[in-house]
C-alpha distance (Angstrom), angle and dihedral (degrees) to the residues before:
residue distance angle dihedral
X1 . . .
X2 3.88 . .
X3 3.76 88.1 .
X4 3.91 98.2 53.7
X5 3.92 94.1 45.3
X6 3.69 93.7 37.7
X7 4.20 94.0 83.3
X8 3.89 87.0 43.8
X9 3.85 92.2 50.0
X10 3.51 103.6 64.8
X11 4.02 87.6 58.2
X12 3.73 100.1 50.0
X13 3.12 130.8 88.2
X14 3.89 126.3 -132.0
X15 4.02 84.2 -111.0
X16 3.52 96.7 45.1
X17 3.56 96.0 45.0
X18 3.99 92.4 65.0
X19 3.73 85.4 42.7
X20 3.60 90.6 63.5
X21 3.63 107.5 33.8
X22 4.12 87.4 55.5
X23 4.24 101.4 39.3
X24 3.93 88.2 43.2
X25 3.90 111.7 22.0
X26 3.58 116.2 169.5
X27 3.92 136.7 -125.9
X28 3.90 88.7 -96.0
X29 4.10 93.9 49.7
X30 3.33 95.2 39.8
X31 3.87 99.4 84.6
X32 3.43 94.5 46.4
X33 3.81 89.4 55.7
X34 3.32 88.8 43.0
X35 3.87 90.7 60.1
X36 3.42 95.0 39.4
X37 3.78 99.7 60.1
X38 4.16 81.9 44.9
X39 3.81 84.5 64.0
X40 3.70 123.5 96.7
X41 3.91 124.5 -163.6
X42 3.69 111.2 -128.2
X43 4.02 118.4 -118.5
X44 3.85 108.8 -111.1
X45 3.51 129.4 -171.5
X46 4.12 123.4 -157.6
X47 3.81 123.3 -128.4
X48 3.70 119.3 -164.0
X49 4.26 86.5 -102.7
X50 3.61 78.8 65.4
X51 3.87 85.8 55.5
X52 4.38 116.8 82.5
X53 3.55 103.8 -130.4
X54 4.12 85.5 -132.5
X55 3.50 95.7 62.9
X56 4.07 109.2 116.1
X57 3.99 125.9 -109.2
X58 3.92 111.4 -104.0
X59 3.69 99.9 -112.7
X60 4.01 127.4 -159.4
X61 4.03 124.2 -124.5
X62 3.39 107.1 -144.5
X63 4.33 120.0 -168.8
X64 3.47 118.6 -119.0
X65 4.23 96.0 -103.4
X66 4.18 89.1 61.4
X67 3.93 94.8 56.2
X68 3.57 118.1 97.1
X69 4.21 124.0 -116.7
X70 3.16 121.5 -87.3
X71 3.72 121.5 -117.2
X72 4.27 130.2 -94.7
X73 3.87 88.0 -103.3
X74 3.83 99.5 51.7
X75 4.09 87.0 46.2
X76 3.84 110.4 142.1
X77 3.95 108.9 -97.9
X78 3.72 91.3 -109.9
X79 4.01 90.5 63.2
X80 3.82 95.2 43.2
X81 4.07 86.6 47.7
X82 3.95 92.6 49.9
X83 3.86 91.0 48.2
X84 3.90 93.2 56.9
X85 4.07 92.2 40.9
X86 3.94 75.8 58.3
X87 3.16 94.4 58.8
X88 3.55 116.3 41.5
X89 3.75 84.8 44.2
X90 3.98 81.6 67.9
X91 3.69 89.7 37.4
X92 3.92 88.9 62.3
X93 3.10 102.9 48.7
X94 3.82 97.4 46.4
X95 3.93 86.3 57.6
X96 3.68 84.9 40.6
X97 3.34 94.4 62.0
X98 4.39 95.4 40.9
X99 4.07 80.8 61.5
X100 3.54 96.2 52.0
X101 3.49 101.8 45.7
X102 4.02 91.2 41.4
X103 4.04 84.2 57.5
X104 4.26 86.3 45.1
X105 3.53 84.9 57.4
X106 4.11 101.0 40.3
X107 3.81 89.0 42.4
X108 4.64 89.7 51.9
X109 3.74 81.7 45.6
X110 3.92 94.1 59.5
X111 3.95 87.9 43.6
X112 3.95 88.3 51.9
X113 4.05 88.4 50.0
X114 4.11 93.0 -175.2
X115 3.95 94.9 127.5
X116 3.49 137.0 80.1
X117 3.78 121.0 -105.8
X118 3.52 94.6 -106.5
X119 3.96 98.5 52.3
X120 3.74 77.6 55.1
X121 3.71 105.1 54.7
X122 4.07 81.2 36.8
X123 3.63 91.8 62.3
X124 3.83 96.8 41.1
X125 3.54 89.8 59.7
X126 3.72 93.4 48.6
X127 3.51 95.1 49.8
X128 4.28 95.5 48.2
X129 3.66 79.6 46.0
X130 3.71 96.2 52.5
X131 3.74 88.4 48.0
X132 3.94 95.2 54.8
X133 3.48 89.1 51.8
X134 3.63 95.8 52.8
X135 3.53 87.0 49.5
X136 3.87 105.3 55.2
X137 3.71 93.4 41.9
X138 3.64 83.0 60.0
X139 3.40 103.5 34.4
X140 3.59 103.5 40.8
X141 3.92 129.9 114.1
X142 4.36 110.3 -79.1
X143 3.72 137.0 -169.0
X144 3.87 89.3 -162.5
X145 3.58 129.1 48.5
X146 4.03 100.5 -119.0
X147 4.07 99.3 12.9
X148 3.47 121.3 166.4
X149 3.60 104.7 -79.3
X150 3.66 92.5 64.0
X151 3.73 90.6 46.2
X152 3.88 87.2 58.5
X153 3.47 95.0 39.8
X154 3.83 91.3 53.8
X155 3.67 94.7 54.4
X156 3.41 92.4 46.4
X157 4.12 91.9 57.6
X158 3.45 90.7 46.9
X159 3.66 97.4 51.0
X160 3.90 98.2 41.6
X161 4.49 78.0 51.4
X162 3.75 89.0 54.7
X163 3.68 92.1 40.6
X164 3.70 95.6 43.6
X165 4.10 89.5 50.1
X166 3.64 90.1 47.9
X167 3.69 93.8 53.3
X168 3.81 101.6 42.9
X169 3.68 90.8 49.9
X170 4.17 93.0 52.9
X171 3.62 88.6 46.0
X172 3.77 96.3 53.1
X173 4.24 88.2 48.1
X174 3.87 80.3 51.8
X175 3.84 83.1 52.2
X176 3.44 98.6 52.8
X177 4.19 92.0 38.2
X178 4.27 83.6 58.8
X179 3.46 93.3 50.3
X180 3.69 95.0 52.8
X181 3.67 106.8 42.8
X182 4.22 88.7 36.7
X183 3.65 114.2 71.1
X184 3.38 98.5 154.0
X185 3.83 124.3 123.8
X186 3.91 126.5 -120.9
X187 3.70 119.1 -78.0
X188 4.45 131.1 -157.4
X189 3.87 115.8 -86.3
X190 3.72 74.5 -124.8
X191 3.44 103.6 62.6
X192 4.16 98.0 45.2
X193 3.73 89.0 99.4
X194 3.15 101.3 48.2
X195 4.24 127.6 115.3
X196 3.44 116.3 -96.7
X197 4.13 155.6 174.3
X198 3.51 135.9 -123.6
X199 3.48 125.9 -173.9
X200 4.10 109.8 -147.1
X201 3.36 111.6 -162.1
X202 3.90 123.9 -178.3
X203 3.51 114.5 -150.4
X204 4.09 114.6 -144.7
X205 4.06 100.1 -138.3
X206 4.08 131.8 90.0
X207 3.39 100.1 -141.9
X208 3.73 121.5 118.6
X209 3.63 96.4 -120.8
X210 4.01 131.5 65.1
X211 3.80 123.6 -120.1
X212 3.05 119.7 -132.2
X213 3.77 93.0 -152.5
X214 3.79 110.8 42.2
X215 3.88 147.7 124.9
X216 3.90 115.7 -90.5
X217 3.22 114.5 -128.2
X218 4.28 96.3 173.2
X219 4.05 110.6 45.5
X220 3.90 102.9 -179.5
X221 3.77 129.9 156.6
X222 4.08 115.7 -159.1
X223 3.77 99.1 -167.8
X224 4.50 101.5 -164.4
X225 3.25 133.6 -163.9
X226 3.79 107.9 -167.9
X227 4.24 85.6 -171.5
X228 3.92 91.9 58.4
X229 3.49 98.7 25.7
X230 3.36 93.3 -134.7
X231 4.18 136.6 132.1
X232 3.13 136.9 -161.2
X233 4.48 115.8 -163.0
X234 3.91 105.4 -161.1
X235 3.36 114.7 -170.9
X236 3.58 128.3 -162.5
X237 4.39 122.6 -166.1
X238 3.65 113.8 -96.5
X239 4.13 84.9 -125.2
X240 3.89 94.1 43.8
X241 4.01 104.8 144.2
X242 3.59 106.7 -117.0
X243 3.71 143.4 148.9
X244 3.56 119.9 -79.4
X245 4.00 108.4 -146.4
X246 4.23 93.7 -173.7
X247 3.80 85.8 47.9
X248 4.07 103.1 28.9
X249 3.48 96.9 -138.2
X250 4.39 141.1 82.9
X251 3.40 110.9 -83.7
X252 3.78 142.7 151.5
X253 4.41 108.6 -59.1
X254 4.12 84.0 -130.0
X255 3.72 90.7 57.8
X256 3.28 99.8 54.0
X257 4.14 87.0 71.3
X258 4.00 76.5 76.6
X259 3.80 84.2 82.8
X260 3.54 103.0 45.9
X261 3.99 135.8 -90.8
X262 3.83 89.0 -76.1
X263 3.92 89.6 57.6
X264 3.83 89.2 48.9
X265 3.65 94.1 47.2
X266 3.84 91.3 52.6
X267 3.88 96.5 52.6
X268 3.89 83.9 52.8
X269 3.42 90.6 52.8
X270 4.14 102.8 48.5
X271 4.39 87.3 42.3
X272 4.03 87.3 48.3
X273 3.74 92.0 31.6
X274 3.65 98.7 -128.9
X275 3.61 131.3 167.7
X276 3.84 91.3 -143.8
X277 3.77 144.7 -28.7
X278 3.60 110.0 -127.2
X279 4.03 103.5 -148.5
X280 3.62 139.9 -19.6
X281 3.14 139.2 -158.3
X282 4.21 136.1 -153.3
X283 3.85 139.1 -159.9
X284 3.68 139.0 170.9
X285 3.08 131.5 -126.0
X286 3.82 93.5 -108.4
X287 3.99 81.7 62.2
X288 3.70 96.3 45.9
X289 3.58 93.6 57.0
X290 4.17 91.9 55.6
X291 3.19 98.0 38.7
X292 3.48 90.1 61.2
X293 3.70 95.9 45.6
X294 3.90 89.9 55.1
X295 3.37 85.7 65.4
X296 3.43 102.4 57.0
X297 4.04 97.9 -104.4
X298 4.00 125.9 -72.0
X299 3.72 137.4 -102.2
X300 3.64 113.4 -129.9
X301 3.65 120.6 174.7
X302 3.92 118.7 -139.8
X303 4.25 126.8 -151.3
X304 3.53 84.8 -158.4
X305 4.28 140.6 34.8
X306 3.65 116.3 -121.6
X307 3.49 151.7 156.8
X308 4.05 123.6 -132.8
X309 3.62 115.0 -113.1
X310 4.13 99.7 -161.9
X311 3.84 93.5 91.0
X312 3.88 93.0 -85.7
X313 4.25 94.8 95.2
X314 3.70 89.4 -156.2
X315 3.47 115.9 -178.0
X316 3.81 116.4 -126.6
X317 3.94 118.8 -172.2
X318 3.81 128.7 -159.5
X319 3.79 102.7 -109.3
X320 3.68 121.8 25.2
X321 3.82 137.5 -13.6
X322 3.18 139.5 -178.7
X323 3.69 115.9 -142.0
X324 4.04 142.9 -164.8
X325 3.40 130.9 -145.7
X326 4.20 100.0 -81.3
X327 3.62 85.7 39.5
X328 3.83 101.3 55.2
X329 3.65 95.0 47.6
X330 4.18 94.0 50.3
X331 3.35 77.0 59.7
X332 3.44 104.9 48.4
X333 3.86 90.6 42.9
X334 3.72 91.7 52.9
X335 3.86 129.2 122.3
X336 3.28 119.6 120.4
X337 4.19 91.3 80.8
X338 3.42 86.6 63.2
X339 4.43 134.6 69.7
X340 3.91 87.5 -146.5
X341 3.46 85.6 61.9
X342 4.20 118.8 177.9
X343 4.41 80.6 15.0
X344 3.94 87.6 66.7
X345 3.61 94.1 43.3
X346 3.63 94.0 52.6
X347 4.01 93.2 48.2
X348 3.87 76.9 52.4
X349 3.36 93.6 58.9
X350 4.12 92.4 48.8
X351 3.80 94.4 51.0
X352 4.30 91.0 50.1
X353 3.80 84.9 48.2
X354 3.63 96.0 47.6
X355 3.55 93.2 40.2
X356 3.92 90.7 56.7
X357 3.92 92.7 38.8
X358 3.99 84.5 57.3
X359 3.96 92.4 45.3
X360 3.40 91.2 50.6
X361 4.13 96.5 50.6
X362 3.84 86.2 64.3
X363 3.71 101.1 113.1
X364 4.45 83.5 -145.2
X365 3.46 89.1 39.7
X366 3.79 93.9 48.9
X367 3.92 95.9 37.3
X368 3.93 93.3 49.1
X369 3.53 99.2 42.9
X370 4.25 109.4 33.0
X371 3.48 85.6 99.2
X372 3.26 100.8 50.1
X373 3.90 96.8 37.5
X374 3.85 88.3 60.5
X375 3.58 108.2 41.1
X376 4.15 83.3 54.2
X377 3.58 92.3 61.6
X378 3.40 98.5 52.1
X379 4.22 110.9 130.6
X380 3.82 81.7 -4.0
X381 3.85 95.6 74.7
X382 3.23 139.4 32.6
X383 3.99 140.5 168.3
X384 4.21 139.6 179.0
X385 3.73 85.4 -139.5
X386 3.84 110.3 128.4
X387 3.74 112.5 -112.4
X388 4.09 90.0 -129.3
X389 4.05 87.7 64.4
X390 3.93 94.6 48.3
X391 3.68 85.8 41.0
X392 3.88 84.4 48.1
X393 3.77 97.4 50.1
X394 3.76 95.0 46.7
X395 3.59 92.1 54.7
X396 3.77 88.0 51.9
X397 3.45 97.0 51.4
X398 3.61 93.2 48.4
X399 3.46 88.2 56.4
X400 3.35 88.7 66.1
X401 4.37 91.5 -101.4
X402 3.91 89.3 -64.3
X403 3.71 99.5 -113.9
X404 3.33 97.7 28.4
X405 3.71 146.6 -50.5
X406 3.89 131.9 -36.2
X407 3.05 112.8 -91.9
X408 4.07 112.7 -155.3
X409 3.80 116.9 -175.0
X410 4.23 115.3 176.4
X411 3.29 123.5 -163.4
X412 3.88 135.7 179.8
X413 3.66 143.5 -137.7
X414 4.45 114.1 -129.8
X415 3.93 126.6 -159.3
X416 3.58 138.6 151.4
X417 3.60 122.6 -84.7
X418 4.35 104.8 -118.3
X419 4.09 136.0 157.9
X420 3.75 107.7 -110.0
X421 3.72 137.1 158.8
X422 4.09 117.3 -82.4
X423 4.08 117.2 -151.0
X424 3.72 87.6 -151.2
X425 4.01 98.4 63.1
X426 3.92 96.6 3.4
X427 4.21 87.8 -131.8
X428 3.52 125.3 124.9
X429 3.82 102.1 -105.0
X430 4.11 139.4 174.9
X431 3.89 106.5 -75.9
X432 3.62 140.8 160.9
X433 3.33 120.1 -128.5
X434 4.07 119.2 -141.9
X435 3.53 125.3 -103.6
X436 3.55 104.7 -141.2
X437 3.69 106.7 -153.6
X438 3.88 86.3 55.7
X439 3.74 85.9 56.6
X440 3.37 92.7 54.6
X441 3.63 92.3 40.7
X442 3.66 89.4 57.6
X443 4.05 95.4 46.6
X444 3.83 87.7 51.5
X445 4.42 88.8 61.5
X446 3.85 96.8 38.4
X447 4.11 80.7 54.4
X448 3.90 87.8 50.8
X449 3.25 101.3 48.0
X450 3.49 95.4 43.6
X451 3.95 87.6 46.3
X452 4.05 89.7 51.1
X453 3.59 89.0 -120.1
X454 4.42 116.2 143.2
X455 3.93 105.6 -89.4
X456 4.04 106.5 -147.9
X457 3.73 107.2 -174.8
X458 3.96 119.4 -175.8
C-alpha cells in the first residue's frame, strides 16, 4: 500500500490528500471508514478535578465609558492645579479688598484731622502691619489645600473689611456733623496759636433746633490761650444791666439775645471793653443735656445739699455727684434754692461747663466719645469757630496740653439785685446792677490771659 501511494504522495497536497482519500476511498479504506462513521463519541461532562489549578481566571474587558470615576485625590494634575488657581484668585482679592478699605479708612481719617500726628503715624503702621499679616497667612507655603493659616487669615480680612466699612462710614457722619455745627471760615497757620474769645451762649428752649433770634439765658466768655494753656470762664448774670445796641438803651444782658448773637456779643464787648470777640458759639438746652450724656455724665461738687425747685426735684448732695444729662442742667438752671439768686445760677453754669471741658480733655474720654459728642449736637449747636482751630485744640489736648495740663480758672461778675427800666419792654423789671470793681477785676484776667501772664484767682 505504501508503495502504490508513495509516487502519488509527493504531489499532493495535505488538503488534497483528504480530498481524495474521502470522494474516492478504496476497497482497503473502506472498512475502516465504514467503522469509523459506526463510532459514536461518548458525552462527557467536566468536574473541577478535571480543572488544573494553574489555569487563569476568565477576566472581563470593560470600555472606557463603563468604568467608574476616579476619586478627588487621584484627579489629573491639571484639575488639582485649576482648583488652587481658583482659589488664590479669591484669596487675592479678599486681601485686596482689606487693603483698600484700610487705606478708605486712613485716607477719611486725614480729612477728619482730630488726632495728633503720632496717633496717625501709629495707626499707619498698624494698618500696613495688619495687611502683611493677612497676607502671609494666606500666602504662605501649605500641605493642605485650606489649612489653618488661611482660615485665620480669612477671618482676619473679613473682619478688618467690616471694621474698615464701619469706620469710614462714622467718620463721614462726623464729616457731615462738622460741617453743620462749624460755619466758620479758614484762618492763617500763623494765627492757630493765638489767644482768643468765645462767647457761650445758652439758649433757654427744648427744641431740637437753634433760633437764631432768642433770649440768652447762659452769657459766658472762655478767653484761651492755646500757648499757656490756660482759660479763663467769665460769667456775666443773665439780668446784668447792660446796654442794648439793637435797642439803644440799658436793659437786662438776657434780652439783648432778642437782637441776635452779634448784638449780645457787642454788649459784652463795651461792659468788658473789648476790641472784639473772635467766635461764639450757642446751644440749647435740649443740646446741653446730650452732650453731657455722651460723655458719660459729670462730677460736680456741691458746698451745700439741695433739692431743685423747677419741677425736676433733683437731689443735690454736699460733696460729690455725679450727674446725667437732665440732672446737670437742673442744676445749672437753678436759683431759686439759693439768696444770691441769678449769681448762684451763673456759678452753676461755670462749674457744668468746666466739668464737661475737663471730661472732655480725657484723651479715653475724648477718643471714645468724639463721635458721639458731635453727632448729639447736631441743630442743637452751633459755632463760627474754624474747624482747623477745634481740630487744633483737640489735637492739643490729646497730647496731653503739650507742656502741661489745662489749666481752667472761672470767675464771676456780683451786683445788687434792683428794679430798673428795660429798653426791650420799657417796664420796670428785676435787674442786677454791676459791681464795678468786679468789672474791673474781670478786665484785668481777660488782659492776662490774653497777655500769657499766670492767672491766680482766689
Amino acid at each position: 500500500m505504501d508503495n502504490k501511494f508513495s509516487e502519488y504522495d509527493k504531489y499532493l497536497t495535505e488538503e488534497d490528500e483528504y480530498e481524495d482519500v474521502y470522494s474516492n476511498p478504496t476497497d482497503e479504506y473502506e472498512d475502516i471508514f465504514s467503522k469509523s462513521a459506526k463510532y459514536e463519541e461518548p458525552e462527557y461532562e467536566l468536574t473541577e478535578e478535571d480543572i488544573p489549578i494553574s489555569q487563569p481566571k476568565m477576566t472581563i474587558e470593560r470600555s472606557s465609558q463603563d468604568m467608574p470615576k476616579k476619586a478627588t485625590k487621584n484627579a489629573p494634575k491639571k484639575a488639582v492645579k485649576k482648583r488652587k488657581d481658583g482659589l488664590k484668585k479669591k484669596l487675592r482679592l479678599l486681601c485686596g479688598a482689606a487693603g483698600v478699605s484700610e487705606i478708605a479708612a486712613f485716607l477719611l481719617l486725614l480729612k477728619v484731622n482730630m488726632l495728633p500726628m503720632k496717633f496717625v503715624i501709629l495707626i499707619a503702621v498698624a494698618f500696613l502691619l495688619l495687611f502683611l499679616v493677612i497676607w502671609g497667612l494666606m500666602f504662605s507655603p501649605s500641605r493642605h489645600r485650606f489649612g489653618k493659616r488661611k482660615l485665620a487669615a480669612t477671618i482676619l480680612a473679613v473682619i478688618t473689611i467690616i471694621s474698615c466699612i464701619i469706620g469710614v462710614i462714622m467718620m463721614g457722619k462726623l464729616l457731615g456733623t462738622l460741617d453743620s455745627v462749624m460755619t466758620g471760615k479758614k484762618i492763617k497757620a500763623s494765627k492757630i496759636d493765638d489767644p482768643y474769645i468765645v462767647y457761650i451762649s445758652g439758649s433757654d428752649t427744648r427744641d431740637n433746633e437753634l433760633s437764631e433770634k432768642t433770649r440768652s439765658d447762659v452769657n459766658i466768655l472762655m478767653v484761651v490761650n492755646p500757648k499757656t494753656h490756660q482759660v479763663l470762664l467769665l460769667n456775666t448774670p443773665r439780668d446784668y444791666y447792660v446796654n442794648n445796641p439793637a435797642y439803644k438803651g440799658m436793659d437786662k444782658l438776657t434780652h439783648c439775645g432778642l437782637g441776635g448773637v452779634e448784638n449780645s456779643m457787642a454788649a459784652l464787648c463795651e461792659l468788658y471793653e473789648l476790641d472784639e470777640i473772635e467766635y461764639n458759639a450757642r446751644i440749647n438746652f435740649t443740646g446741653f443735656e446730650k452732650l453731657v450724656d455722651s460723655v458719660g455724665g459729670i462730677d460736680i461738687y456741691s458746698d451745700v445739699a439741695f433739692t431743685t425747685v423747677d419741677g425736676s426735684n433733683v437731689q443735690i448732695v454736699k460733696g460729690e455727684n455725679h450727674l446725667n444729662g437732665a440732672q446737670a442742667l437742673a442744676y445749672a438752671r437753678e436759683r431759686h434754692a439759693f439768696a444770691s439768686g441769678d449769681l448762684a445760677r451763673g456759678e452753676h453754669q461755670m462749674e457744668v461747663i468746666k466739668a464737661i471741658a475737663n471730661k472732655m480733655m480725657s484723651s479715653t474720654a475724648l477718643i471714645s466719645n468724639y463721635m458721639g459728642i458731635m453727632s448729639s449736637l447736631s441743630g442743637m449747636f452751633e459755632t463760627d469757630m474754624p474747624q482747623q482751630l477745634v481740630s487744633f485744640m483737640v489735637k492739643d489736648m490729646l497730647n496731653g496740653g503739650g507742656s502741661g495740663d489745662w489749666d481752667i480758672k472761672s470767675y464771676a461778675v456780683t451786683g445788687k439785685s434792683a428794679f430798673a427800666v428795660c429798653a426791650t419792654s420799657g417796664q420796670s423789671l428785676s435787674v442786677i446792677i454791676r459791681d464795678e470793681a468786679s468789672v474791673e477785676q474781670a478786665k484785668e484776667y481777660i488782659r492776662q490771659v490774653m497777655d500769657g501772664e499766670a492767672l491766680t484767682i482766689d
